[in-house]
N, C-alpha and C positions, 0 to 999 in steps of 0.2 A: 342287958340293959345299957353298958356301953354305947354300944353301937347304935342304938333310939337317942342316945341323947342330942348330936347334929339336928335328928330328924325335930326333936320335940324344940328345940331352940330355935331352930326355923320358923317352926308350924308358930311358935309363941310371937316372933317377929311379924308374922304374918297377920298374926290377929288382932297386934296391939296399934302396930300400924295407919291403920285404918281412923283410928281417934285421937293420932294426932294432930296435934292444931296443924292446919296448911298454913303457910307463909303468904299473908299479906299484898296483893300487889298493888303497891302506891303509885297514882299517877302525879305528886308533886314530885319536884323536880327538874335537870336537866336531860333531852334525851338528845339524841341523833340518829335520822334516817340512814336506808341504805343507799340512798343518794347523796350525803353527806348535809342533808339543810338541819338545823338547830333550832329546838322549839325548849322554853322555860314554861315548865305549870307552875305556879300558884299556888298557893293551900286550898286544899276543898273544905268548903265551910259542909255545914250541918246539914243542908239540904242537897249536898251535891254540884254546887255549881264550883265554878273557878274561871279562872282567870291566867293571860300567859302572856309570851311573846314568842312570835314565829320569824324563824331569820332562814330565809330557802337559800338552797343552793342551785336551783335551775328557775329558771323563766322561758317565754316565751314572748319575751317584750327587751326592747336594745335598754330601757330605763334602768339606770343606778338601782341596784335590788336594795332595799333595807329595812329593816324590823319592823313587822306587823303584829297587831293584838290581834290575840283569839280570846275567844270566851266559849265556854263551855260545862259542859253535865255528866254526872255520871252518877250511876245504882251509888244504894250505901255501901261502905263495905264490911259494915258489921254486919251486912246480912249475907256477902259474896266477897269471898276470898280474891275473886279476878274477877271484878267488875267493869259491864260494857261503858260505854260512855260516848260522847261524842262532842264534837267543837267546832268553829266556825274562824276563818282567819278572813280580814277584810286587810288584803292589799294594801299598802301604804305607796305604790309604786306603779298601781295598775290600775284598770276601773274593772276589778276581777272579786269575786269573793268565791273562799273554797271551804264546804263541809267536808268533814273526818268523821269517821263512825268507826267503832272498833272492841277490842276487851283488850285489859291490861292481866297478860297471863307471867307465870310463873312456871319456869320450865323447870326440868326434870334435877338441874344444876343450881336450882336458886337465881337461875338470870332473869331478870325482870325483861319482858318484851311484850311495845305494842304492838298490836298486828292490827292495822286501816285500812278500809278503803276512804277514797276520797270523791268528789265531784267537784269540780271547777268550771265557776260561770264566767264567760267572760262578756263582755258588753259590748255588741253590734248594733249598727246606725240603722237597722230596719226588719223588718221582721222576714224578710227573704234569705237575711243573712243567719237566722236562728239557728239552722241548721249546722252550723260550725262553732256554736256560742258555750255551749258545753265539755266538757272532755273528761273523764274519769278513767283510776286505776287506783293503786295500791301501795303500801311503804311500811318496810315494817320499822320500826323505834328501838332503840336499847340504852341504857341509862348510860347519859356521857360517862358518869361521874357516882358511882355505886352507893348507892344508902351503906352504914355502918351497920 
């Protein structure tokens, strides 16, 4: 009986496991990309919306970069632990605006990480030029600054 007791304190770890509450992933907040640009979320009201500010670290434009408003949505999260979401930043600097889509997970360590994709319009003199107006990719987020 000894020697089952390892096994049976496992097998109980294994089963109890399962029901406990998952940890929360809150998109209020400070985060920071892996390109180094800094975005502030907002509280999310009741229906999921919010509000922020996005301060990039790259451009594509010679113009003084500096903080732009996003707004944006996301699932409850009383219904989903790591809920998707999404948001929109309208350039303060450029005649550009860029959608975010993504879920806010919870890793294995308790880090909180977004994982985005994005798309960025930028604005052309003619519709010949459409064809470069666009551009997308990906950035993943991690809280500047760690909830308590």
């Amino acid at each position: 009986m000894v020697q089952a007791t390892p096994f049976l304190l496992v097998l109980s770890l294994a089963l109890v496991a399962p029901s406990l509450p998952a940890r929360k992933c809150v998109l209020t907040g400070k985060w920071v990309n892996d390109l180094g640009s800094n975005m502030t979320i907002e509280a999310v009201n009741g229906k999921g919306n919010f509000n922020g500010y996005y301060y990039t670290a790259v451009t594509a434009t010679t113009n003084k970069i500096r903080e732009s408003p996003l707004l944006g949505s996301q699932h409850h999260t009383n219904q989903k632990s790591q809920p998707t979401f999404g948001f929109t930043v309208h350039w303060n600097f450029s005649d550009s605006v860029t959608v975010f889509t993504g879920q806010c997970f919870v890793d294995e360590e308790g880090k909180e990480i977004l994982k985005t994709m994005w798309l960025l319009r930028s604005y052309v003199d003619n519709i010949k030029n459409d064809w470069k107006a666009t551009r997308v990719g990906i950035n993943v987020f991690t809280r500047l600054h760690p909830q308590k």
